[in-house]
NUVOTOR-573904 format. One record per residue (C-alpha): residue number from 1; residue in one letter; chain; x, y, z. Coordinates in steps of 0.25 Angstrom, whole numbers, plus 5000, padded with zeros to 4 digits. Layout:
// residues N
@seq NUM type A mol A x X y Y z Z .
...
//
This chain:
// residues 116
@seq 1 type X mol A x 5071 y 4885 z 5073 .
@seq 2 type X mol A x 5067 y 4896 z 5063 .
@seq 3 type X mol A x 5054 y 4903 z 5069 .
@seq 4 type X mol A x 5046 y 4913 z 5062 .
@seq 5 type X mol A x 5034 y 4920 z 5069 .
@seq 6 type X mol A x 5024 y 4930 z 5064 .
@seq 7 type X mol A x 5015 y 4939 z 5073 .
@seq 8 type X mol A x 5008 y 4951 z 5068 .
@seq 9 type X mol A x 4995 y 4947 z 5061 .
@seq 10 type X mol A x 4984 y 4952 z 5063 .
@seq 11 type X mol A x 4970 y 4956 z 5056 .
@seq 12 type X mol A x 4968 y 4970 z 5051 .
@seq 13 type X mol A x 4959 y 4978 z 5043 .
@seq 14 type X mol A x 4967 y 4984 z 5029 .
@seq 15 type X mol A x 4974 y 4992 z 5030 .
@seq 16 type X mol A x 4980 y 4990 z 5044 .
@seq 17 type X mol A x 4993 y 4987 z 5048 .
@seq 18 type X mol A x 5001 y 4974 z 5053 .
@seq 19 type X mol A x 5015 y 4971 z 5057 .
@seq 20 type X mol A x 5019 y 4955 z 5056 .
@seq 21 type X mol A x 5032 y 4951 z 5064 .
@seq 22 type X mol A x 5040 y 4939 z 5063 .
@seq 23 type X mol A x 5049 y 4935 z 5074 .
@seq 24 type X mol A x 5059 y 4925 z 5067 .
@seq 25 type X mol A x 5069 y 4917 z 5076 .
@seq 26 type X mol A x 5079 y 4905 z 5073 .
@seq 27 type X mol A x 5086 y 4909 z 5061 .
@seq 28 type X mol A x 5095 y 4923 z 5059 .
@seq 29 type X mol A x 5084 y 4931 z 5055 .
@seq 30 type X mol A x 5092 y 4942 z 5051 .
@seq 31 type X mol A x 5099 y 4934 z 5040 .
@seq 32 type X mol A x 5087 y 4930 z 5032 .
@seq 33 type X mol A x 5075 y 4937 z 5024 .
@seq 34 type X mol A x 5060 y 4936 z 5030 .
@seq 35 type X mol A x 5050 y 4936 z 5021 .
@seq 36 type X mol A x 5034 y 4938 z 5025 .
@seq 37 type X mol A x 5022 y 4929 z 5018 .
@seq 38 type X mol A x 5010 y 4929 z 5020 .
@seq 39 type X mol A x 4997 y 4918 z 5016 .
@seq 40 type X mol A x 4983 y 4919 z 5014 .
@seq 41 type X mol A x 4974 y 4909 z 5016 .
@seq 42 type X mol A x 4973 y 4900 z 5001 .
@seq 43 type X mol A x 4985 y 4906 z 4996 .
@seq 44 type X mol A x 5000 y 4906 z 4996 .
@seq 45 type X mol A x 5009 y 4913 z 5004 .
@seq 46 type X mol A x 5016 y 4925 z 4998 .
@seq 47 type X mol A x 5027 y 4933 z 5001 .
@seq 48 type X mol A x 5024 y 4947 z 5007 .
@seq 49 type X mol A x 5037 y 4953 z 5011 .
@seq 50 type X mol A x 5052 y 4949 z 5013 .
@seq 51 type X mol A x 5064 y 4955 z 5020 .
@seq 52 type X mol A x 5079 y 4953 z 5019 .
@seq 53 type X mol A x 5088 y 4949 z 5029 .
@seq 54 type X mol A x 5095 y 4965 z 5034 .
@seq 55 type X mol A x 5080 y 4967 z 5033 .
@seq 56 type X mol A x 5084 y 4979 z 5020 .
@seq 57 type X mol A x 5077 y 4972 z 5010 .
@seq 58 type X mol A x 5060 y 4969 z 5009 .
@seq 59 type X mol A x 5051 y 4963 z 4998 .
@seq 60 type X mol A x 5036 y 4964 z 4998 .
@seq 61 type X mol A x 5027 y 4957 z 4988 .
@seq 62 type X mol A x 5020 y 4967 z 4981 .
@seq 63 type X mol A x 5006 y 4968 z 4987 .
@seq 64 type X mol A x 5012 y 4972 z 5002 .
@seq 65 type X mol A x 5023 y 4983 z 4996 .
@seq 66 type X mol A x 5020 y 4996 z 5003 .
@seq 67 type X mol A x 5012 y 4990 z 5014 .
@seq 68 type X mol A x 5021 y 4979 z 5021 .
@seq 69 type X mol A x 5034 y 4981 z 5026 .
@seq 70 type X mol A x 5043 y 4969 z 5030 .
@seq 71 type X mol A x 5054 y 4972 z 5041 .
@seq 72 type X mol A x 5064 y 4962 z 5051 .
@seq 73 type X mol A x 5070 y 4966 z 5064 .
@seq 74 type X mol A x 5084 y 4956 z 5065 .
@seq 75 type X mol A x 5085 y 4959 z 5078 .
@seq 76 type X mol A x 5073 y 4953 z 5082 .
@seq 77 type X mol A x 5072 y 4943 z 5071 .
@seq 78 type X mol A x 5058 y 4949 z 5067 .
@seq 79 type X mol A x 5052 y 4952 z 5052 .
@seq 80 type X mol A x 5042 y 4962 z 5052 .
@seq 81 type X mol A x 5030 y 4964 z 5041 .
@seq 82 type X mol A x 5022 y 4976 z 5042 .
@seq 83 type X mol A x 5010 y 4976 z 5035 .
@seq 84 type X mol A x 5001 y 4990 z 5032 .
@seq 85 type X mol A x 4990 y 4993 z 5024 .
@seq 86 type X mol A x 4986 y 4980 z 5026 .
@seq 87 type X mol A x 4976 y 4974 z 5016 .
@seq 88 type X mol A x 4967 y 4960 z 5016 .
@seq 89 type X mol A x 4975 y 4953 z 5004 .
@seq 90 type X mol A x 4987 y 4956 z 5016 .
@seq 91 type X mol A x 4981 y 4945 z 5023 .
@seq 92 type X mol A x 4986 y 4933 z 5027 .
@seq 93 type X mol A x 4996 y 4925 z 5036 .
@seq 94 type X mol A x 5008 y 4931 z 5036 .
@seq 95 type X mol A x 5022 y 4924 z 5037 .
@seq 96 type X mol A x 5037 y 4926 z 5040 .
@seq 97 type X mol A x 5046 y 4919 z 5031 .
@seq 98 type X mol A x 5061 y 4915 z 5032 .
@seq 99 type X mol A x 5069 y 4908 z 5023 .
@seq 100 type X mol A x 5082 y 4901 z 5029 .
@seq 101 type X mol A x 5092 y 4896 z 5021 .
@seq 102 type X mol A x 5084 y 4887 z 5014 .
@seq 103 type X mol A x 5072 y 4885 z 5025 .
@seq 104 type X mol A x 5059 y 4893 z 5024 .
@seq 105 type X mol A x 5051 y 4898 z 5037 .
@seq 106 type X mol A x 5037 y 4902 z 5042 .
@seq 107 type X mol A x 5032 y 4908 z 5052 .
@seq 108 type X mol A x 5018 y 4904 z 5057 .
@seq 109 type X mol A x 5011 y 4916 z 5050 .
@seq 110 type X mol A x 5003 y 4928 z 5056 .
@seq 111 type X mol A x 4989 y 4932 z 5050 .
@seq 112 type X mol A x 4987 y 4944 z 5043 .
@seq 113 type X mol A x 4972 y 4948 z 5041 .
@seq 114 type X mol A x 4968 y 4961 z 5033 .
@seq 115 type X mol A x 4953 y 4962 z 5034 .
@seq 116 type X mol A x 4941 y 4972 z 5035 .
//
């Protein structure tokens, strides 16, 4: 079955630097975009970043663009987001994201705290 699996999260002051991972497995990952969310507490989920399939085409939303850089490794069925310059709004659990065919998957979520 299709897994998703985010690791990385962790608390940091602003500033400071984080890299999530996200080993996927069940699926042919390299056919298909992955996409990171992320949620604060109270409010919805939003779209952070997205990649394409060849991994040669990224999207950010506006507020992370400069600072956050989305990547995947085919081989090893792995999306990567790594986060500099972190700030509090940053904060947040963070999620993989896959859409297959016409199914939508999660992963559990990793925590993402930026905080003096």
């Amino acid at each position: 079955q299709v897994q998703l699996v985010e690791s990385g999260g962790d608390m940091v002051q602003p500033g400071g630097s984080l890299r999530l991972s996200c080993a996927a497995s069940g699926f042919t990952f390299r056919n298909y975009p992955m996409t990171w969310y992320r949620q604060a507490p109270g409010k919805e989920r939003e779209l952070v970043a997205r990649i394409n399939s060849a991994g040669s085409s990224r999207n950010y939303v506006d507020s992370v663009k400069g600072r956050f850089t989305i990547s995947r490794d085919n081989a090893q069925n792995t999306v990567y987001l790594q986060m500099n310059s972190l700030k509090p709004e940053d904060t947040g659990v963070y999620y993989c994201n896959a859409k297959i065919r016409s199914d939508i998957y999660w992963g559990q979520g990793t925590q993402v705290t930026v905080s003096s």
